[in-house]
One Martini backbone bead per residue (centre of mass of N, CA, C, O) as a GRO file, in nm:
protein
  177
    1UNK     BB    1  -6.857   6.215   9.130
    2UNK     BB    2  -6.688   5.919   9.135
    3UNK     BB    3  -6.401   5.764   9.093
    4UNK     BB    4  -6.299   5.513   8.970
    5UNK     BB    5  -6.171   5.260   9.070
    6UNK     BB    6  -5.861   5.052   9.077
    7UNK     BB    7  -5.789   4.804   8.823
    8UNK     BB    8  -5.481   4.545   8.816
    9UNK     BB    9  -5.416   4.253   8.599
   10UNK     BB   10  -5.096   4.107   8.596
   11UNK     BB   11  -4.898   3.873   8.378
   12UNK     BB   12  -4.553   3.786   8.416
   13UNK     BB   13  -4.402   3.554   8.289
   14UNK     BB   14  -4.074   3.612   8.260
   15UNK     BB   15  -4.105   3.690   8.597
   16UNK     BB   16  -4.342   3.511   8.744
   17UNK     BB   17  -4.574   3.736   8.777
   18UNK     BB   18  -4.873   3.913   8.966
   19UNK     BB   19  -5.006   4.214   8.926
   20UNK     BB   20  -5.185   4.431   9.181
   21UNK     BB   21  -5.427   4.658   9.162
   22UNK     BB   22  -5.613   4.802   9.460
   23UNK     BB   23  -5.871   5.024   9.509
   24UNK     BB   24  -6.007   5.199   9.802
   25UNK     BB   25  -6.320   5.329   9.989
   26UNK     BB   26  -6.080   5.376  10.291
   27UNK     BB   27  -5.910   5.364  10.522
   28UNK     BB   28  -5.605   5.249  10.651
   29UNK     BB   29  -5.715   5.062  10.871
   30UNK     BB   30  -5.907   4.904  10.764
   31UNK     BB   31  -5.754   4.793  10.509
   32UNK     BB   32  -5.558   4.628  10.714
   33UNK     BB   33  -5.776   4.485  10.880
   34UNK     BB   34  -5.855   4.308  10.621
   35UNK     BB   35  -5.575   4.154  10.589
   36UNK     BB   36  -5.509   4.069  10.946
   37UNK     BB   37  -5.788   3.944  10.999
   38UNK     BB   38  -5.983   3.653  11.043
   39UNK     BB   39  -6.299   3.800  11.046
   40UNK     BB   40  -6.260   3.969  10.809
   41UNK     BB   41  -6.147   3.738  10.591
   42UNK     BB   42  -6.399   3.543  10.598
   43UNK     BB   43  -6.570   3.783  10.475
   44UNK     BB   44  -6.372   3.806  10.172
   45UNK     BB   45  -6.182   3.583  10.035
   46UNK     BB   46  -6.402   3.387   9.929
   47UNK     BB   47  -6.552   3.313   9.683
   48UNK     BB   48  -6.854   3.313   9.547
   49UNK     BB   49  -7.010   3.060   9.761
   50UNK     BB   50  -6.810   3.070   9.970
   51UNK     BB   51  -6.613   3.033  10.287
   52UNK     BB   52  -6.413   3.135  10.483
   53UNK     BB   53  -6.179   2.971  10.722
   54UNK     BB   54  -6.046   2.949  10.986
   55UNK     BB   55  -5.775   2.808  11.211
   56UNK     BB   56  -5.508   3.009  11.236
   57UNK     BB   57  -5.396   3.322  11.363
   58UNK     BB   58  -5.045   3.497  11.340
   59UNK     BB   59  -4.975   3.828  11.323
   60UNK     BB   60  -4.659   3.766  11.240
   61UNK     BB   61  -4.335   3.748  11.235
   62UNK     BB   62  -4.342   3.377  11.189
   63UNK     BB   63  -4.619   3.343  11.133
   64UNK     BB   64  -4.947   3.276  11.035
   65UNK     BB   65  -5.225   3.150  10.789
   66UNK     BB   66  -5.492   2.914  10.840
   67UNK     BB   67  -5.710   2.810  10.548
   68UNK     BB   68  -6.025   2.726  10.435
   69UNK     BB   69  -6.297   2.609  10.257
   70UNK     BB   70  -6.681   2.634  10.231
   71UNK     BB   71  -6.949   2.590  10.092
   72UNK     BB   72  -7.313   2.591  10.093
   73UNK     BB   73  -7.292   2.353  10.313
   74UNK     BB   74  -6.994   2.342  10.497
   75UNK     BB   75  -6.786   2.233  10.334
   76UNK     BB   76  -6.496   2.136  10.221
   77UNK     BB   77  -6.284   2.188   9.981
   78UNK     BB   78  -6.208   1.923   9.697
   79UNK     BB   79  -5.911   1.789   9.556
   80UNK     BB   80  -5.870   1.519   9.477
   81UNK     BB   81  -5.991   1.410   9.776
   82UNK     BB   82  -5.879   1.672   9.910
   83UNK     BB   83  -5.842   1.892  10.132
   84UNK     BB   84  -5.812   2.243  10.129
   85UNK     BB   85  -5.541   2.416  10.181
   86UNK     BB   86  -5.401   2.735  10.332
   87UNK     BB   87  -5.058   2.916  10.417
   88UNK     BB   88  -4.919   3.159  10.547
   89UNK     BB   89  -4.599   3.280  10.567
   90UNK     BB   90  -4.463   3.524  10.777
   91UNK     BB   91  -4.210   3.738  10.715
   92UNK     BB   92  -4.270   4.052  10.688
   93UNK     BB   93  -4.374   4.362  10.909
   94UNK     BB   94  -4.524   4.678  10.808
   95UNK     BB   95  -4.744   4.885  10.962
   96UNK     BB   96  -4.972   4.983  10.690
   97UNK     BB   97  -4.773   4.891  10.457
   98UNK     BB   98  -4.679   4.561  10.482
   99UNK     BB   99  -4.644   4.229  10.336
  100UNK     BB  100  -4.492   3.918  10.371
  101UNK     BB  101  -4.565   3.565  10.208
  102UNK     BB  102  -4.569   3.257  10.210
  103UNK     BB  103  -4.761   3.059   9.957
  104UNK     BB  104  -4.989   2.768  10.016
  105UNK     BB  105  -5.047   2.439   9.991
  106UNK     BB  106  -5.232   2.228  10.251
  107UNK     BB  107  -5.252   2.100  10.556
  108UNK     BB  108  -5.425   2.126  10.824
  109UNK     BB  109  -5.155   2.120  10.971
  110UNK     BB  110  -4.934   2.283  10.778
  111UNK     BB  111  -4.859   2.091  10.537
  112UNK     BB  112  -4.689   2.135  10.242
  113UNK     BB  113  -4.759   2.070   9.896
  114UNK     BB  114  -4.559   1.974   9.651
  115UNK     BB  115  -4.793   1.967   9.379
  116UNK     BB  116  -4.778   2.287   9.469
  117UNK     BB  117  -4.766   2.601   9.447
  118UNK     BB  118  -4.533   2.858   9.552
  119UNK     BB  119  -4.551   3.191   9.686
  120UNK     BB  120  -4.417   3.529   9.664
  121UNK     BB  121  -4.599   3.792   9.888
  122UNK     BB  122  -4.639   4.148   9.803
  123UNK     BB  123  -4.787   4.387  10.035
  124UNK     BB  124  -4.934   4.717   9.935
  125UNK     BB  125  -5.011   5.019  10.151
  126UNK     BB  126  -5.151   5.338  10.014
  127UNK     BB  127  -5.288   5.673  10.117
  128UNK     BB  128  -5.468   5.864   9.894
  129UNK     BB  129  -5.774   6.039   9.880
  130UNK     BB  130  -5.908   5.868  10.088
  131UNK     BB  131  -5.744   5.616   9.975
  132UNK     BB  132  -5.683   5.284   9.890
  133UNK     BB  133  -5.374   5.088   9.753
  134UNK     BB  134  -5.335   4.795   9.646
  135UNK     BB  135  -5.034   4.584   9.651
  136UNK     BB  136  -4.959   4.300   9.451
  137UNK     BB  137  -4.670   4.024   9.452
  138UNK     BB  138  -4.649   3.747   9.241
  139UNK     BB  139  -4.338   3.528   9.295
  140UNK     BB  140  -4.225   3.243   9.138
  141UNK     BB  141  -4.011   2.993   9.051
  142UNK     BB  142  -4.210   2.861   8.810
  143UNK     BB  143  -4.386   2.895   8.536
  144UNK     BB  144  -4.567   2.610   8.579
  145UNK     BB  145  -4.656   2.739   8.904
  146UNK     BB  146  -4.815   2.976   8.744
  147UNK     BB  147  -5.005   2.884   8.543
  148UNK     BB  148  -5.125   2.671   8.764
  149UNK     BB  149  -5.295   2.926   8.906
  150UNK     BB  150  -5.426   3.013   8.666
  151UNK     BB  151  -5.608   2.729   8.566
  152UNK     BB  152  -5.738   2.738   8.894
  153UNK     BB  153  -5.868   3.071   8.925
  154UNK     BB  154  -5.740   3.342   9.013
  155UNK     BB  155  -5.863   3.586   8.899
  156UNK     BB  156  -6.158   3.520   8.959
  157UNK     BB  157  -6.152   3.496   9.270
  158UNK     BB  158  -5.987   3.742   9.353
  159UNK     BB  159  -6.183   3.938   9.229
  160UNK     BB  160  -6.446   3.844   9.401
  161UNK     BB  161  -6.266   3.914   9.664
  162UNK     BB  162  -6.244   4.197   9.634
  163UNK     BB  163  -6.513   4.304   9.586
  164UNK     BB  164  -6.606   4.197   9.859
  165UNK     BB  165  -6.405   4.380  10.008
  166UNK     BB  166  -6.550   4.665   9.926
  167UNK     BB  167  -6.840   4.575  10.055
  168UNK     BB  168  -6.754   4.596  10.335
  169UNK     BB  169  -6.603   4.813  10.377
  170UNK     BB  170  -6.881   4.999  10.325
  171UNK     BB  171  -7.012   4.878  10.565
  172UNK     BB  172  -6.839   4.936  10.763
  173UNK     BB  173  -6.761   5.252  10.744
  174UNK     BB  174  -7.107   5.316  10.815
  175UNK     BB  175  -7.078   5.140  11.117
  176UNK     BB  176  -6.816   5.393  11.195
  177UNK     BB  177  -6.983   5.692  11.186
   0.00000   0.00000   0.00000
């Protein structure tokens, strides 16, 4: 019998930060292809019953990563009458171990919306006993920020794209040995 996956969602407060642990039953190359490619994001991204879309995607240093989501009928989703857009932009990667990124709300165009949060994302991936452990650290400016994203579903929505992304993991992992 496999032990269990690892998963740990903290919300701190103090220094305005959300650090997340989960660990994958998948090699680290799957594992980081599911993170940085646009065609496997989008397949596990989306809480569920949404559907990500990527519109533009070039995973490298200055590059960015720009995505909407899409309900159950192929519509983009809107907060306030206005479509939901958002936009990773890549400071920094090295290749299998990390990535960080300015995370935030934007038009299609890919100009941010300073009405919401936005933060920076330090994605770390580290392989031990044939699984992956993916660390991320979401850092805000300002508490009322970290809240904001808090009160809009992110642990809730972040969790079932977790999830979706292991049942992925383990059907791509089944069609590649």
């Amino acid at each position: 019998m496999k032990a269990a996956l690892l998963f740990d969602f903290i919300i701190d407060k103090e220094s305005r930060t959300i650090h997340i642990k989960r660990e994958f039953d998948a090699d680290l190359e799957l594992v980081w292809e599911a993170w940085t490619t646009a065609e496997l994001l989008d397949r596990w991204w989306a809480p569920a019953p949404l559907r990500n879309q990527t519109k533009y995607m070039d995973f490298r240093e200055d590059g960015y990563w720009l995505y909407t989501m899409l309900n159950e009928h192929g519509e983009r989703i809107k907060l306030n009458d206005k479509e939901i857009w958002a936009k990773w932009s890549y400071i920094s990667i090295t290749d299998k171990e990390s990535f960080t990124a300015k995370d935030g709300f934007c038009d299609e165009n890919g100009t941010m919306n300073p009405a919401y949060a936005q933060n920076l994302l330090e994605t770390r991936f580290a392989e031990a006993n044939n699984r992956v452990l993916v660390t991320l650290t979401s850092t805000f400016d300002k508490l009322e920020d970290l809240e904001q994203t808090i009160e809009m579903g992110f642990k809730e929505g972040f969790t079932m794209g977790l999830n979706q992304l292991e049942e992925l993991l383990s059907n791509l992992s089944t069609l590649r040995k």
